[in-house]
C-alpha positions, -999 to +999 in steps of 0.1 A: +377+066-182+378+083-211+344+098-232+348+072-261+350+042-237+319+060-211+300+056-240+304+024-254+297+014-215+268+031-214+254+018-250+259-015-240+243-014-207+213+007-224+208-024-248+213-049-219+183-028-200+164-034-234+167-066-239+162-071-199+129-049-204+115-069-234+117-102-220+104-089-187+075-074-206+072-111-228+075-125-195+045-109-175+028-112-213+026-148-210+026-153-169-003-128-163-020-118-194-020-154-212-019-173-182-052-184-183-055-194-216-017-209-217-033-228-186-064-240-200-040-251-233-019-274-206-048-288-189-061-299-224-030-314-228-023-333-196-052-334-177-089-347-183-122-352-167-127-384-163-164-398-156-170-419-127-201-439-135-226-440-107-244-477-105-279-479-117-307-496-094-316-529-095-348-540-101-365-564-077-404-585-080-428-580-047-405-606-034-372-590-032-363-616-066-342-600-091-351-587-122-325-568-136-291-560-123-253-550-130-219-571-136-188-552-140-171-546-175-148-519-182-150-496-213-120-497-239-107-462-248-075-446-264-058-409-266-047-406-303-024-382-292-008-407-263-005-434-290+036-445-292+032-474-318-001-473-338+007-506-362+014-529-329-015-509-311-037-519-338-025-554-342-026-565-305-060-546-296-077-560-323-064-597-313-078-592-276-112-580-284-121-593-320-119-558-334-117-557-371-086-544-372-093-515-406-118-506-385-097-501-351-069-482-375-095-458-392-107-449-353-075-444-345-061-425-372-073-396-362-055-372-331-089-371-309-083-375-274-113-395-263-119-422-289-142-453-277-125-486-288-155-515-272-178-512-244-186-536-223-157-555-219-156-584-194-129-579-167-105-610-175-104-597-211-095-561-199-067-572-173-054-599-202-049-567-227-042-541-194-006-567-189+000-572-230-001-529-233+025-530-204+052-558-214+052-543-252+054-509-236+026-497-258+010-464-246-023-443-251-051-473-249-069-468-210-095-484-192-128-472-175-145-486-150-183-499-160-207-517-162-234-538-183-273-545-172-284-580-172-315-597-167-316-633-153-349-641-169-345-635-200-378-627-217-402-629-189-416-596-180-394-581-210-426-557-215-427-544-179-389-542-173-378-530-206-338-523-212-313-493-212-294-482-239-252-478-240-252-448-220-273-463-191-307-445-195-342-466-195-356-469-231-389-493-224-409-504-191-398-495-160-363-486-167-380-456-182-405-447-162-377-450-130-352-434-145-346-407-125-342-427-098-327-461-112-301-441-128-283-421-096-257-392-104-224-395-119-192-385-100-157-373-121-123-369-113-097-347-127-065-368-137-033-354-148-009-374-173+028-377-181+041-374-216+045-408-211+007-413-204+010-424-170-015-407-142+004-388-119-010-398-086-003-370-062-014-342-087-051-361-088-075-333-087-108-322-082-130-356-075-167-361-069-184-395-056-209-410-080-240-418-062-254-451-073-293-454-085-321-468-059-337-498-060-375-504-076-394-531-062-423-538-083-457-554-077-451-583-101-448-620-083-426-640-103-443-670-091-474-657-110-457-643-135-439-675-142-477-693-142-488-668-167-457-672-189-463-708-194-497-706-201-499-678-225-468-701-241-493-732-242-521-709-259-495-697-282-487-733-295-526-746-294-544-714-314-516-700-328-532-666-321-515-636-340-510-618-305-520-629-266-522-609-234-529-620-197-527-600-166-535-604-133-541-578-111-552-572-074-581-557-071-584-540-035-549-521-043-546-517-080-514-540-078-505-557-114-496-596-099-485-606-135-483-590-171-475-606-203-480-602-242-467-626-270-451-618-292-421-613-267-383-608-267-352-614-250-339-585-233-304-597-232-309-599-268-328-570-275-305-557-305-323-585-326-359-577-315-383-569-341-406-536-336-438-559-332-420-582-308-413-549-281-449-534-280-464-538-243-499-548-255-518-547-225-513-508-227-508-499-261-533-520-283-566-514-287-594-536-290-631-538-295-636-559-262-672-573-276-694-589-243-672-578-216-684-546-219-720-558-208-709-547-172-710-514-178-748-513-189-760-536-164-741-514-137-753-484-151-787-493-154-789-510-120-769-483-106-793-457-115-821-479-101-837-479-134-842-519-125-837-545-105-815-572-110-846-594-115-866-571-134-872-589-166-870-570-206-885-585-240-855-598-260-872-599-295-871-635-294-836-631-312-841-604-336-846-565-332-848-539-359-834-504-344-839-474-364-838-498-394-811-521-389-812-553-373-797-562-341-793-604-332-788-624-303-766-658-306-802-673-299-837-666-297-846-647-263-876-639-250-878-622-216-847-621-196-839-605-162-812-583-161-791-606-140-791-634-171-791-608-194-755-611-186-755-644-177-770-653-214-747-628-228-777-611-247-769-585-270-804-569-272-808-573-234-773-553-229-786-528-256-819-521-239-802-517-209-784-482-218-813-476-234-830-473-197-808-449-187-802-427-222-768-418-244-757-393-222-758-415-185-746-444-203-715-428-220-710-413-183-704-444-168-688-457-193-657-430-185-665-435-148-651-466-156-620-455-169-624-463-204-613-437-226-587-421-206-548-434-196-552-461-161-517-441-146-500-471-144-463-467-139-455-478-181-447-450-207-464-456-237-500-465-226-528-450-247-563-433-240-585-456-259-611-452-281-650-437-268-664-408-287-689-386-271-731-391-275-734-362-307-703-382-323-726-413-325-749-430-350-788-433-344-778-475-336-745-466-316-766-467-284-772-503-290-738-512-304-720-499-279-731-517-251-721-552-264-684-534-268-690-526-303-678-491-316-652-488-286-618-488-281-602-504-253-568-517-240-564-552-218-554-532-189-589-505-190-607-540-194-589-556-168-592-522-139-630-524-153-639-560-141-613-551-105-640-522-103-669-546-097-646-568-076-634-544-051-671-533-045-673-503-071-641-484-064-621-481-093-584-480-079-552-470-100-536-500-115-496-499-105-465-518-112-444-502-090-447-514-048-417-495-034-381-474-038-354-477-014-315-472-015-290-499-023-288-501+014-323-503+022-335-473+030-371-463+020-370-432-007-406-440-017-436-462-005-467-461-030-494-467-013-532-476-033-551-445-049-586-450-055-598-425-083-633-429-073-666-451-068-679-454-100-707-478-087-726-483-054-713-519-031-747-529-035-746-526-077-710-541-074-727-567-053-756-573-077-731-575-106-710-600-087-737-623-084-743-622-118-711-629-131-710-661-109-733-672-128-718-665-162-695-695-149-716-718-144-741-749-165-764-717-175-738-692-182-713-690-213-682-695-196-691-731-179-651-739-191-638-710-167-646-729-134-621-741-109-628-769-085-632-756-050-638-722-060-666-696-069-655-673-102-668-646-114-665-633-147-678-627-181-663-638-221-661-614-249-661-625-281-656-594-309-651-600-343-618-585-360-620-544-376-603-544-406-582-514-408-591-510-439-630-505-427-655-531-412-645-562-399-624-590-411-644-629-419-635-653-397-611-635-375-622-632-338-607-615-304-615-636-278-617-629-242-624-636-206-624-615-178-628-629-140-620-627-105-614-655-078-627-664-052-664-643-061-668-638-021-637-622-014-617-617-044-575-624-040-570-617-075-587-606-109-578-622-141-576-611-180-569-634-209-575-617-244-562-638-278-564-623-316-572-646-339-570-675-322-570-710-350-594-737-342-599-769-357-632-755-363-646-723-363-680-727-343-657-734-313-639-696-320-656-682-286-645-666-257-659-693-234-641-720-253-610-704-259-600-677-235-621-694-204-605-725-199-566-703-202-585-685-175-588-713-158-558-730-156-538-698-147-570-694-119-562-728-105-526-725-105-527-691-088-548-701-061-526-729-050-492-707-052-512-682-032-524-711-008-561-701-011-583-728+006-610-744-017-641-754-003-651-788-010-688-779-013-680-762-051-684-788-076-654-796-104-650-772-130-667-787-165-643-804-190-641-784-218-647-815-238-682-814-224-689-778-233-673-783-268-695-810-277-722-789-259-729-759-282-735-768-322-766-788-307-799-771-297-811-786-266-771-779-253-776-745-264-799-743-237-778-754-211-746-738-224-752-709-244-721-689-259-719-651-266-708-645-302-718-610-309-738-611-343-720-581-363-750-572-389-743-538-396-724-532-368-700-503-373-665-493-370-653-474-344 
């Protein structure tokens, strides 16, 4: 070979071994150096995370009743950069599922990935647009598995249930307070597309199993609850009351039986609920609770054996001047024993009663009671309350107090209160929540009763019992509470309305009764609290006349869905007619006397 052709050999081997070598270098470039990147870039591309929703809990009454649960739906969803047709995506999309179809283009306009077209759609609905995609050969809309919460009963127990929002999580009630374990874990799967769109099966990847929420069983009876629904409905309708709460609660354990408020709301409808119409009452309002409060004097004073339940204490024949202002009783009173003290429902009696023991013993017992401070009941929201220490009061607060003036208190504090004296002094912590197991019945949690402490002695509890049986009775002031064949307990309250503007508002009343059935052996304690209840007339605005016979009627259905046994010795429960007609006249002021607190000078809390 001669030197000219050796060369040109050799020049064009030498640029064959350079281009070899750059593309070899460009190669290991992009296989090693940018392979991860390059690899991330394809995953993007092809391959997504998809979320495998894990089912939340239902949520089921102390008899295994349903209260909210799940149907299947699927969620609507479309890859902009999948989309094949966008005009006949947008056309036929917006036909299935009532889309406005300038909306559905806008959303789709745009080349995100993950773009949410309607949530909760019913299953027919899905597999009717899922067939139309496929004959018209449209690609990039896809389907995920879901689901929506339902609840059967509508707005009964919306307060203690509450609702979730879009992405599954508890907002109100107990679907907040149980979310962590209502709501379970998510699983995913790692799914891999054709350019077409289409999952390629075999190159499925990574995958996790969702585990699916527990189960809450909660104290509530829907029998009861369904008692107490109709009759706070009925009150609604006769007064016309600006708000209403009753609850009924078991006293030995702390268990909440039944709990509602009005205004209410649908929870299946809960997008067109007003603010005022979602507030649990029974935990987050507060009230001046007025002569329901007496039971904390009396127990204090007869607690600290200060007196006896028949010791007897000068009533100022009606009218007491206290560090200059003037304190009055519905009627003139001269001496009274402790025991019709509350029986009488007498201001000045109650107020000499914390007198006995002094500001600082009195305000103890009345946070041994639990006033001031949340119950721990299983509901987010609840509040502390309103009781300011002994040096935050005036020189008359000592006497204001004690008729539930100056206070403020929710339904439930009121309500644990009056299951302290019932369960024999031991104030227990109220609860919604019974038990939590797995979907397939396995126990996760058991909540058994806690008692916080025995704020009174059996034998004070015992003493205060008996009085409050007589509260409910021809002597007492809530005659209209009784229920043939039974002994109640209990005591009104009657508290004139604050004015948030400062002192209290004319004419407007709280009314309220507070009881527990049977006396001997209580099953159940009861709460029934109106605000601004309408009357025909205003002397009959009282506690014993309004809230009492509510008391009643819910009493006397409750005992009979509980199967209680009424003795026939107990004489029929007094037509409220009779009591009605009973109190503008003296001589039936004797017999019936009613406990509207007399508000001169009283203050605001």
């Amino acid at each position: 070979m001669n030197p000219k052709s050796h060369r040109r050999c050799v020049l064009v081997c030498s640029a064959f071994i350079a281009l070899f070598t750059v593309f070899s270098f460009r190669l290991i470039y992009l296989q090693v150096i940018k392979h991860d990147e390059y690899s991330a870039l394809a995953a993007e591309k092809h391959v997504y995370r998809q979320i495998i929703y894990a089912e939340r809990g239902s949520i089921l009454d102390a008899n295994n009743e349903v209260l909210a649960h799940n149907i299947p739906v699927e969620t609507v969803v479309a890859d902009a950069t999948h989309l094949n047709d966008r005009a006949a995506v947008v056309d036929l999309v917006s036909a299935e599922l009532g889309v406005p179809a300038g909306e559905l283009a806008e959303k789709l306009s745009s080349e995100r990935r993950y773009i949410v077209i309607k949530r909760e759609v019913p299953e027919p609905a899905s597999r009717s647009l899922r067939e139309k995609l496929s004959a018209k050969n449209l690609r990039g809309i896809y389907f995920e598995h879901d689901s929506s919460r339902i609840y059967p009963n509508g707005s009964m127990l919306c307060h203690v249930i509450g609702f979730t929002d879009f992405e599954h999580h508890g907002i109100q009630g107990v679907e907040a307070s149980m979310e962590e374990y209502l709501h379970g874990q998510d699983g995913y799967r790692f799914i891999e597309h054709n350019r077409a769109g289409e999952e390629i099966v075999p190159y499925r990847g990574q995958e996790r199993a969702p585990r699916d929420g527990c189960q809450v069983h909660l104290t509530v009876d829907l029998g009861l609850q369904n008692i107490v629904e109709n009759e706070i409905d009925a009150a609604m309708k006769e007064y016309s009351p600006q708000k209403a709460t009753i609850i009924l609660m078991r006293p030995q354990t702390g268990e909440i039986l039944a709990m509602a408020n009005r205004p209410n709301f649908d929870l299946n409808l809960r997008s067109e609920a007003k603010p005022e119409e979602m507030k649990n009452r029974a935990i987050i309002d507060m009230m001046e609770p007025g002569s329901t409060f007496k039971i904390v004097a009396a127990s204090a004073a007869l607690n600290e054996r200060k007196l006896r339940p028949d010791s007897t204490i000068f009533c100022e024949n009606g009218l007491w001047n206290f560090n200059g202002t003037a304190l009055h009783d519905h009627r003139a009173f001269s001496y009274l024993s402790v025991r019709d003290i509350l029986i009488r429902s007498s201001n000045i009696g109650a107020a000499k009663l914390a007198l006995s023991v002094g500001e600082q013993k009195f305000y103890e017992y009345v946070r041994r009671f639990g006033f001031g401070e949340r119950t721990g009941i299983e509901l987010p929201g609840e509040i502390n309350g309103l009781i300011r220490p002994p040096q935050k009061w005036s020189k008359i607060s000592i006497t204001r107090i004690p008729m539930g003036h100056e206070v403020g208190v929710t339904p439930l504090q009121m309500t644990v209160a009056m299951a302290t004296i019932a369960n024999g002094g031991k104030l227990m912590t109220p609860r919604v929540v019974k038990s939590i197991t797995t979907s397939d019945g396995k126990t996760v949690s058991s909540l058994s009763p806690v008692m916080l402490r025995q704020v009174i002695s059996p034998k004070t509890a015992r003493e205060i019992g008996e009085a409050l049986r007589g509260v409910v009775s021809d002597r007492g002031t809530a005659a209209a509470a009784a229920v043939p064949g039974f002994t109640i307990a209990g005591k009104t309250g009657t508290a004139q309305k604050v004015d948030p503007k400062g002192g209290y508002e004319h004419g407007k009343y709280v009314v309220s009764f507070a009881g527990y059935l049977p006396a001997e052996h209580p099953e159940f304690v009861g709460l029934v609290v109106l605000d601004d209840a309408h009357t025909s007339k205003p002397e009959l605005n009282y506690g014993g006349l309004i809230a009492g016979p509510i008391f009643s009627r819910v009493a006397e259905k409750a005992a009979q869905y509980l199967d209680l046994r009424p003795q026939e010795q107990i004489r029929k429960a007094i037509p409220v007619e009779r009591v009605q007609k009973a109190v503008p006249g003296e001589r039936a002021r004797k017999t019936v006397p009613v406990d509207r607190v007399a508000l001169t000078n009283a203050s605001r809390p």
